[in-house]
MARLUM-702195 format. One record per atom (N, C-alpha, C): z, y, x; residue in one letter. Coordinates in steps of 0.2 Angstrom, whole numbers, padded with zeros to 4 digits, always signed. Layout:
N
ZYXA ...
//
This chain:
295
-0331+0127+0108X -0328+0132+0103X -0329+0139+0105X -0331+0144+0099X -0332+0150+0100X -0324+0152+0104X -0325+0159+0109X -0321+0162+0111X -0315+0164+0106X -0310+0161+0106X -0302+0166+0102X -0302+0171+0104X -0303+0175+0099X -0300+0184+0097X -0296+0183+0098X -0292+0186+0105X -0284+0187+0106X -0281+0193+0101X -0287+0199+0099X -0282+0204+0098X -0286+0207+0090X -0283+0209+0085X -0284+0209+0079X -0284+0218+0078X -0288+0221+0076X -0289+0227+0076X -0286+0229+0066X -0280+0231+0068X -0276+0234+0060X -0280+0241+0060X -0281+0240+0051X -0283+0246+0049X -0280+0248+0042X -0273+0248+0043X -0270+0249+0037X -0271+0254+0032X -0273+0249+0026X -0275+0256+0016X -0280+0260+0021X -0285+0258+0025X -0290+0263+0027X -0296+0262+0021X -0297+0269+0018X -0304+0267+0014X -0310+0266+0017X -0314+0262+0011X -0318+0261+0012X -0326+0265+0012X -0331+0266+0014X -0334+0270+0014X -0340+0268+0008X -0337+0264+0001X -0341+0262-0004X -0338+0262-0009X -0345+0264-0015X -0341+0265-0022X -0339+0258-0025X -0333+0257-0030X -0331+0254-0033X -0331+0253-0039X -0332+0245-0043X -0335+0247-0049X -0329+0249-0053X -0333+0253-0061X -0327+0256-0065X -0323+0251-0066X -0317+0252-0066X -0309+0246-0070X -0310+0245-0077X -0315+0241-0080X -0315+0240-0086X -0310+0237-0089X -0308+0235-0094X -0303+0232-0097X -0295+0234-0093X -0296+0239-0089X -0289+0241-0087X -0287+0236-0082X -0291+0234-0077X -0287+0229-0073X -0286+0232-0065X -0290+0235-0064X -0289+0240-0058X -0284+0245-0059X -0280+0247-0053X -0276+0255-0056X -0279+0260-0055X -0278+0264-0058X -0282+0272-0059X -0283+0272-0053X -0289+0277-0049X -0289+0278-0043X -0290+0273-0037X -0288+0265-0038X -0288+0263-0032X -0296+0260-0028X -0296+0260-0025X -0301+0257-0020X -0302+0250-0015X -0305+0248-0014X -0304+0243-0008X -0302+0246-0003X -0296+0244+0001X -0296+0246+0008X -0295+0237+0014X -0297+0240+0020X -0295+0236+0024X -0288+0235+0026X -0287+0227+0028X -0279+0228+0030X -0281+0226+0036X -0285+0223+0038X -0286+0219+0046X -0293+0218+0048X -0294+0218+0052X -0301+0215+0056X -0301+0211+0061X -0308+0209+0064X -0306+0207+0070X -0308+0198+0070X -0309+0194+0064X -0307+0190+0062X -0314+0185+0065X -0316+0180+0065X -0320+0175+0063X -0324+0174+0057X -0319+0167+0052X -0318+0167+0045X -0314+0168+0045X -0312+0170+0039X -0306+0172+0035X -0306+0165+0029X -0300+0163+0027X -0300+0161+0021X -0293+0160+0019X -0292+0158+0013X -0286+0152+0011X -0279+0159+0010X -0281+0166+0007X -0275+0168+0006X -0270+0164+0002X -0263+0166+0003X -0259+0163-0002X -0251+0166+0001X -0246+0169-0005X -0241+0174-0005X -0236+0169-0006X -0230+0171-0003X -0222+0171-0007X -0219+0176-0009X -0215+0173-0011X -0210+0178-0017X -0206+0185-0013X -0209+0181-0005X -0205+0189-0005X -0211+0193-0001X -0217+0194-0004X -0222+0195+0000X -0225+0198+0004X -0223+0191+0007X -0228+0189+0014X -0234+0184+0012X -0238+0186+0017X -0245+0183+0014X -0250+0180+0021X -0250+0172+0020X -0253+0169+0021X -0259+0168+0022X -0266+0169+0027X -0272+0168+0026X -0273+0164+0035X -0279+0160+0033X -0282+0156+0037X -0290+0161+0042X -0290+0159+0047X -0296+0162+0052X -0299+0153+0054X -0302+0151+0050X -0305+0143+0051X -0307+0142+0059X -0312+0148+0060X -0315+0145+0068X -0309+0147+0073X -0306+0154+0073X -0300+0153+0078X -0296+0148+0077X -0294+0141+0072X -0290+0139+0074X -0282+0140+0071X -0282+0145+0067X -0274+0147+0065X -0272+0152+0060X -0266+0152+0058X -0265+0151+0051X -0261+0159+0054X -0262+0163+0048X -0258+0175+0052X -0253+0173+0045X -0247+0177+0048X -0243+0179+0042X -0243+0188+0042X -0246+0189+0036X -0245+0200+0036X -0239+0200+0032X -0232+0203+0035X -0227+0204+0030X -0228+0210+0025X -0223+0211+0020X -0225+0217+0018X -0225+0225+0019X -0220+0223+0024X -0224+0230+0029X -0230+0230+0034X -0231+0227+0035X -0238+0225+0036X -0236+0225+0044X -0234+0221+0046X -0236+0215+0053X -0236+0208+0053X -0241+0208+0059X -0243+0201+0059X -0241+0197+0066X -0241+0190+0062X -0239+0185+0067X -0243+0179+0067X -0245+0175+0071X -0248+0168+0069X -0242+0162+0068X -0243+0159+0063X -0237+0155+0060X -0239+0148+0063X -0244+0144+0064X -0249+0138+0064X -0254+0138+0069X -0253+0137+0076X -0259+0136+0081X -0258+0130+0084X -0264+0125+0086X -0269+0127+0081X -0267+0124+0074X -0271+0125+0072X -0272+0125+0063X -0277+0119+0060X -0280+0114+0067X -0282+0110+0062X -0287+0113+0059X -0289+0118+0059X -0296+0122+0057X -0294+0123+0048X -0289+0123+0046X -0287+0124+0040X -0290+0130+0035X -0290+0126+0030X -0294+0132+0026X -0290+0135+0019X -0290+0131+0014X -0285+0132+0010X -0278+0132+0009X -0274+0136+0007X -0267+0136+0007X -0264+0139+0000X -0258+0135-0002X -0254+0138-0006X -0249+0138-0004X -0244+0140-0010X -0237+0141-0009X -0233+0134-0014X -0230+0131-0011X -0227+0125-0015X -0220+0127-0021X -0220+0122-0025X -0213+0128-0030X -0206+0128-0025X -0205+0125-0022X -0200+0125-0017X -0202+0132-0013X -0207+0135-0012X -0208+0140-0007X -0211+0139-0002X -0211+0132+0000X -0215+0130+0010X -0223+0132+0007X -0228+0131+0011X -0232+0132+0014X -0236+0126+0012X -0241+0123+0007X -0244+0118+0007X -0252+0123+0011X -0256+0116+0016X -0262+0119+0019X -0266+0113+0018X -0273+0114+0019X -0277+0109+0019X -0279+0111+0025X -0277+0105+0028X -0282+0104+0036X -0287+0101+0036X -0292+0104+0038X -0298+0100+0036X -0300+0094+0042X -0300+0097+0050X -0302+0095+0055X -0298+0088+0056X -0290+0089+0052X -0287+0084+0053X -0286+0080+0045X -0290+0083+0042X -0292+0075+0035X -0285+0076+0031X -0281+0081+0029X -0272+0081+0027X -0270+0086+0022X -0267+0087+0019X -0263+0090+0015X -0257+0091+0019X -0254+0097+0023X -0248+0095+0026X -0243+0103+0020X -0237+0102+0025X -0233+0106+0021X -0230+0109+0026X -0227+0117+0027X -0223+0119+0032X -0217+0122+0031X -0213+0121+0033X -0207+0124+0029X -0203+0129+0032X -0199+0135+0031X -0198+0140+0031X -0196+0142+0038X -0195+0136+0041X -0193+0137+0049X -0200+0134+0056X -0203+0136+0049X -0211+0132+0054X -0210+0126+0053X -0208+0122+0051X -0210+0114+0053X -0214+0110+0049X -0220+0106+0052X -0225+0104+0047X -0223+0097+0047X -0224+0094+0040X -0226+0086+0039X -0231+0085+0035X -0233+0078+0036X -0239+0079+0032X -0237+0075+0023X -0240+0078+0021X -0241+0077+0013X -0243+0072+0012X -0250+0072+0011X -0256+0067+0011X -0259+0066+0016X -0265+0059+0017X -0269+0060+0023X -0275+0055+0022X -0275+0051+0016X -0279+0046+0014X -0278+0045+0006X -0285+0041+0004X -0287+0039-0003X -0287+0032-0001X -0283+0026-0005X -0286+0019-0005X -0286+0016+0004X -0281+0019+0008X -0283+0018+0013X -0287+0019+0017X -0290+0026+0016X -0296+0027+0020X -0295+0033+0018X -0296+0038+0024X -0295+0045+0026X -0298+0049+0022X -0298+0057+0019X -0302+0062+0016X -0307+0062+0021X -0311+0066+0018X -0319+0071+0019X -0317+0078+0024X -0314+0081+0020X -0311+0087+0026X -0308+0094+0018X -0302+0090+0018X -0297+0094+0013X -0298+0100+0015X -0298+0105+0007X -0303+0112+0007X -0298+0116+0003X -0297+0112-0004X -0293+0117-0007X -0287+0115-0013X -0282+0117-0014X -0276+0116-0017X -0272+0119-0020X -0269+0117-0026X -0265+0121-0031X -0259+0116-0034X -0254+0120-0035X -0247+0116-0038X -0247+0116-0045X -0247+0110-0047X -0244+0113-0056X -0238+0113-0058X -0238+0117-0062X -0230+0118-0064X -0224+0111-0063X -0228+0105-0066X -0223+0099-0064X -0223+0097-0056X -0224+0100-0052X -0225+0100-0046X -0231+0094-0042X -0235+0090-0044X -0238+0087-0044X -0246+0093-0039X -0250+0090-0036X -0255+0093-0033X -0263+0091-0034X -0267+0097-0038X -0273+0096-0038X -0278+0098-0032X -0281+0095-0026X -0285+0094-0020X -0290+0094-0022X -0298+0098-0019X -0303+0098-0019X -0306+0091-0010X -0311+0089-0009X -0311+0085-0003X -0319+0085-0002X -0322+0093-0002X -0329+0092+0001X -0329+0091+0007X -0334+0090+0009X -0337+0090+0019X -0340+0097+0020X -0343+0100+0023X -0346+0105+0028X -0346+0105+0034X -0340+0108+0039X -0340+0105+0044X -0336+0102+0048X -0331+0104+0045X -0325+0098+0050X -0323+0092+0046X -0320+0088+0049X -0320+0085+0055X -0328+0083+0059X -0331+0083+0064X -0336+0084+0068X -0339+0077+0066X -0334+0072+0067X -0336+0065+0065X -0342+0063+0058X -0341+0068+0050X -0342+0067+0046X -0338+0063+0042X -0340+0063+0036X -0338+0063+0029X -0333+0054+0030X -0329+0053+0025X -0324+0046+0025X -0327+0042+0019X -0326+0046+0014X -0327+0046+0007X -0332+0044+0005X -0333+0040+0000X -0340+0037-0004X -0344+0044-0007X -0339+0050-0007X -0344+0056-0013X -0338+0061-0010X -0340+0067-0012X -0333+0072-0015X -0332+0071-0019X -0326+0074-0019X -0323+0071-0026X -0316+0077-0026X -0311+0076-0031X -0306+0080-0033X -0299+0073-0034X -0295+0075-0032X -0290+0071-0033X -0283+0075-0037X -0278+0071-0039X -0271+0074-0041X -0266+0068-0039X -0265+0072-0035X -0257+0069-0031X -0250+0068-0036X -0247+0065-0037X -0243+0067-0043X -0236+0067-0041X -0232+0071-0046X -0227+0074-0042X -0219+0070-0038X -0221+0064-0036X -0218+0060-0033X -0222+0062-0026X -0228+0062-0023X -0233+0065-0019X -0232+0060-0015X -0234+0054-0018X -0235+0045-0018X -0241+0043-0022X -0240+0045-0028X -0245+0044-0034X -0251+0048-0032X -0258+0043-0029X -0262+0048-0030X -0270+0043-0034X -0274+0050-0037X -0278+0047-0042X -0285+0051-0040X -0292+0049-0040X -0296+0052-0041X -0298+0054-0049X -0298+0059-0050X -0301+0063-0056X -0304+0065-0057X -0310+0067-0054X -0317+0072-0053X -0321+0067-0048X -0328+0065-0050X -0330+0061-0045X -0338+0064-0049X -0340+0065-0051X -0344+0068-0053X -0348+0074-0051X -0346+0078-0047X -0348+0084-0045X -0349+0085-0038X -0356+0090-0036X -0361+0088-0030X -0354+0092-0024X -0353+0096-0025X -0346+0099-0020X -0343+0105-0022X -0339+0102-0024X -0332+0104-0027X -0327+0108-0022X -0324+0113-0023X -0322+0117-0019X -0316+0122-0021X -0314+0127-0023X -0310+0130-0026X -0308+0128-0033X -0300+0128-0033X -0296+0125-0039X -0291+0129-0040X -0289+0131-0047X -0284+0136-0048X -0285+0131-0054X -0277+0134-0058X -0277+0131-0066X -0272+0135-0068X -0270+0135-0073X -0266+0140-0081X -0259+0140-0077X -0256+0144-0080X -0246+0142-0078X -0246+0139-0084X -0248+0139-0089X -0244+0132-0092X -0248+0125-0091X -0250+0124-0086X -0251+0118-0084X -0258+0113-0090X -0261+0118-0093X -0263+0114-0098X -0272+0113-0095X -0275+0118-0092X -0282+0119-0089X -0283+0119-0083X -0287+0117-0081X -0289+0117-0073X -0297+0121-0072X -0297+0124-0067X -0304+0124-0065X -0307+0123-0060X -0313+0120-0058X -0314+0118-0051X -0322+0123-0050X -0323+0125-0046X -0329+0129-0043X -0335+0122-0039X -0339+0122-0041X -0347+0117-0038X -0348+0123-0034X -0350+0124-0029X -0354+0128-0024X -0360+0125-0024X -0364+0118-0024X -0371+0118-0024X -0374+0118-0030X -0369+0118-0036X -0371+0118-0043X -0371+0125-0044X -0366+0127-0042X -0367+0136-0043X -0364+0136-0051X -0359+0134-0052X -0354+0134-0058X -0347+0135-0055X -0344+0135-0062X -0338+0133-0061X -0335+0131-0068X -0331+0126-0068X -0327+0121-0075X -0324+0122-0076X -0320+0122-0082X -0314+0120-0085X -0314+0110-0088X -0308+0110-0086X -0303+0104-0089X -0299+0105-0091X -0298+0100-0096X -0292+0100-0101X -0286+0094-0098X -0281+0098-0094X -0273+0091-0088X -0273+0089-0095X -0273+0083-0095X -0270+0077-0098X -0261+0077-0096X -0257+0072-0101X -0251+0072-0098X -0251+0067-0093X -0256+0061-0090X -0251+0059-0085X -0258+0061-0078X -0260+0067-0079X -0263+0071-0074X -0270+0070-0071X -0274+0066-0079X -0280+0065-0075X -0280+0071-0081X -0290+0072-0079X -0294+0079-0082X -0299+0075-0089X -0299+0080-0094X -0305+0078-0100X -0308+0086-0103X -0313+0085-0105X -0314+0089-0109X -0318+0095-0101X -0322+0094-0100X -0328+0094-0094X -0331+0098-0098X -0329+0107-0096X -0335+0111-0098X -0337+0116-0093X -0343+0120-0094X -0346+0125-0089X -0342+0133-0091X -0336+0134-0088X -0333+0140-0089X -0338+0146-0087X -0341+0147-0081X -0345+0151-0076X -0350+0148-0076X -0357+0153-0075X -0362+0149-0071X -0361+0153-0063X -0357+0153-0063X -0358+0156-0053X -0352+0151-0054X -0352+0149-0046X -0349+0145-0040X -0344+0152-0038X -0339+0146-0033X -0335+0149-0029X -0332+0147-0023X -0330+0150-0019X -0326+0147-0012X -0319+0147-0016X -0315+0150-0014X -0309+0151-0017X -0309+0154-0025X -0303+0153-0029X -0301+0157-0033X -0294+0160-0035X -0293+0163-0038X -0287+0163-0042X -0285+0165-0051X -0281+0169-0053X -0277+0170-0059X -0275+0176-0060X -0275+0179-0066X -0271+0184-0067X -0265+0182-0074X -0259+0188-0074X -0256+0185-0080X -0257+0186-0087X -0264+0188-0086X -0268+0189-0092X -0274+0183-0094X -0272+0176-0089X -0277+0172-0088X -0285+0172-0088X -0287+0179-0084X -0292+0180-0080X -0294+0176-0074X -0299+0174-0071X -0301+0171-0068X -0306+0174-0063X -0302+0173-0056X -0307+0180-0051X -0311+0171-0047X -0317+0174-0046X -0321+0170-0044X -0325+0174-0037X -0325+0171-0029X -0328+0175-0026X -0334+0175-0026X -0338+0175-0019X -0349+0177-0018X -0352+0181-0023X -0356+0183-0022X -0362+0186-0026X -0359+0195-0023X -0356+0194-0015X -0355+0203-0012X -0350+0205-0014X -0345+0200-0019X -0337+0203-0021X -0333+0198-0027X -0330+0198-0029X -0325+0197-0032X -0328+0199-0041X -0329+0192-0044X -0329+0196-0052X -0326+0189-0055X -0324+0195-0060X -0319+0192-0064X -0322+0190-0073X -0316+0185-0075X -0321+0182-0080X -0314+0181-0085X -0315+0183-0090X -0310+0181-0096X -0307+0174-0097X -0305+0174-0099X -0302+0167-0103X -0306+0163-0108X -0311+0167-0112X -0315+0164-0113X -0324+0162-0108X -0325+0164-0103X -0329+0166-0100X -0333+0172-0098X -0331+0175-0101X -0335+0183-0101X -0333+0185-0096X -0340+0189-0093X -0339+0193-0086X -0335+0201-0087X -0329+0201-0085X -0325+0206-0088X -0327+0212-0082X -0326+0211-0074X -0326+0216-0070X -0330+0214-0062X -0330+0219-0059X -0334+0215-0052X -0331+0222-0047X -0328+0217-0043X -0326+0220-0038X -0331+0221-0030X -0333+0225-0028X -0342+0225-0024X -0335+0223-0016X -0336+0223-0011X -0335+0221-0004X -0339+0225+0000X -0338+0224+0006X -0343+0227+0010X -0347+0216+0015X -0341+0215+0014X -0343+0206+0017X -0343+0202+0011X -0345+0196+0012X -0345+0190+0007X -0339+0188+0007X -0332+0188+0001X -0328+0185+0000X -0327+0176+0000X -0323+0174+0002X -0321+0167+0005X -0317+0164-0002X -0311+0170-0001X -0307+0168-0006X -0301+0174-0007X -0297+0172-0013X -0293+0180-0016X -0288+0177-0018X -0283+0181-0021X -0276+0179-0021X -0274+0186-0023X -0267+0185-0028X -0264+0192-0027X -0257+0191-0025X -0255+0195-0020X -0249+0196-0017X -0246+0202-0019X -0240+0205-0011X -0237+0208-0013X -0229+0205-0016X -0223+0214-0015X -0218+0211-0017X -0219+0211-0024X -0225+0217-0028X -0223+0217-0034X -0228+0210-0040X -0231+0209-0035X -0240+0202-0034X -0244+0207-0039X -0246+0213-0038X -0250+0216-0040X -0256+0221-0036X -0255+0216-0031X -0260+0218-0025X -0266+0212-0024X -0272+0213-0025X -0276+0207-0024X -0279+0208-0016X -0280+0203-0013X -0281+0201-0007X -0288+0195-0007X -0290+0198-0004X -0297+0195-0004X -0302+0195+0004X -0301+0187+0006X -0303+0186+0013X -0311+0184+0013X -0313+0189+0018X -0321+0190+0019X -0323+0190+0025X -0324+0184+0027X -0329+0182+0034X -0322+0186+0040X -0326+0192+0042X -0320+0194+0047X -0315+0200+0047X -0313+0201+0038X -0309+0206+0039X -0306+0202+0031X -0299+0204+0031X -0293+0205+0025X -0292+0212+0021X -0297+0210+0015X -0297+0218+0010X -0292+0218+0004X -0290+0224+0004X -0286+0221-0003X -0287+0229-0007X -0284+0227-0015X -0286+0234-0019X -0277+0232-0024X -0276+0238-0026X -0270+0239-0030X -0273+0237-0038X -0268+0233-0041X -0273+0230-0050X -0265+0234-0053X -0267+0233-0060X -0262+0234-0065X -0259+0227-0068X -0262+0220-0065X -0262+0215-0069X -0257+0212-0062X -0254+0206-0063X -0252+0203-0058X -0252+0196-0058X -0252+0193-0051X -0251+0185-0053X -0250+0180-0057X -0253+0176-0061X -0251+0172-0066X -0245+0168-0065X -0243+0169-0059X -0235+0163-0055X -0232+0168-0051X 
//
């Protein structure tokens, strides 16, 4: 295992030395910029916020999981981490994570303590849990490609996508069709899902059914993603391609946010959740929007 960065270099609302594109459609606010909030990092991935925001992101190869409050200090909440990648926030507030090294959807709750969620399909253990989202009825949609952890190799007949349902007993494959499957975000009314292909280099829409499987399979994006998320105007931020672009409700590329690193994954936090946060290899960037969180 590469060397652990014991020490994080803070560069807090430091600008950046690159222009930014113009805020089309009014979704950036007047004037702001990308700045750095941290460095220092490995990978970055898996941001994700609570209500009273604090923000959650993953460093994959060091092994553990930074909490940045909103005055901005940091702590490691999760060592090691299971090489965890994805994280949300469950409607209760804990901490859902995908462990990947460890094959699980675990959960953490406000005092640090982890149990596991999930940890198998049919008897037989995940690929290496990647990415995850709550839907309103509390039930959970999971992405379950391979890359690189666990060391051993894949479990799974294919990747695939699953929905846990909100008993988090009931669990169903629902996507078995797609080469690797990777970020998942879906609607706050519960009604749309999308999943990002990385080696198809798209991204979909599905239409949640009521007892939670997906129909209605279309090509929302022809660009891929690691991570995604939402605005409350049901925009759709999609990372790669050097930064952060965003796409309408209907498809339309509305705006492009440039980086100095490759985006991993984005989320908007904040106490007011109108701060987007976006984790790039080895630093956490974020820019001030006009728009906020869809939740």
């Amino acid at each position: 295992m590469r060397k652990v960065l014991q020490k994080l270099f803070l560069i807090p609302f430091e600008l950046l030395p690159f222009t930014l594109a113009t805020a089309q459609d009014g979704l950036i606010a007047k004037g702001a910029r990308v700045v750095t909030e941290s460095d220092g990092y490995i990978f970055l991935e898996g941001p994700a916020s609570d209500k009273a925001g604090n923000l959650y992101f993953t460093d994959i190869d060091n092994n553990r999981i930074h909490m940045m409050t909103p005055d901005k200090k940091y702590s490691v909440k999760y060592e090691p981490s299971n090489h965890a990648n994805g994280l949300f926030i469950d409607l209760d507030g804990d901490l859902l994570i995908c462990e990947q090294s460890a094959v699980r959807i675990t959960k953490m709750d406000k005092d640090g303590n982890v149990s596991v969620v999930i940890g198998s399909y049919k008897g037989i253990r995940f690929n290496s849990t990647n990415d995850v989202w709550v839907h309103p009825n509390g039930s959970l949609y999971f992405t379950d490609p391979y890359y690189t952890h666990p060391l051993s190799g894949t479990s799974q007949d294919g990747n695939h996508v699953y929905h846990l349902a909100s008993d988090r007993t009931t669990i169903n494959r629902v996507v078995h069709d797609m080469v690797q499957p990777n970020g998942v975000i879906g609607t706050e009314d519960g009604k749309t899902l999308y999943i990002s292909d990385t080696t198809l280099n798209k991204t979909f829409s599905f239409t949640i059914m009521p007892d939670g499987g997906l129909s209605q399979k279309k090509v929302f994006a022809h660009q891929g993603s690691d991570g995604m998320t939402m605005d409350e105007r049901g925009n759709v931020y999609l990372t790669w391609n050097g930064g952060v672009s965003v796409y309408s409700p209907i498809g339309d590329k509305i705006e492009f946010i440039e980086l100095p690193q490759e985006p991993a994954n984005v989320t908007f936090g904040g106490i007011n959740k109108n701060i987007l946060y976006m984790t790039a290899r080895t630093a956490l960037f974020s820019i001030k929007m006009n728009v906020k969180s869809s939740r």
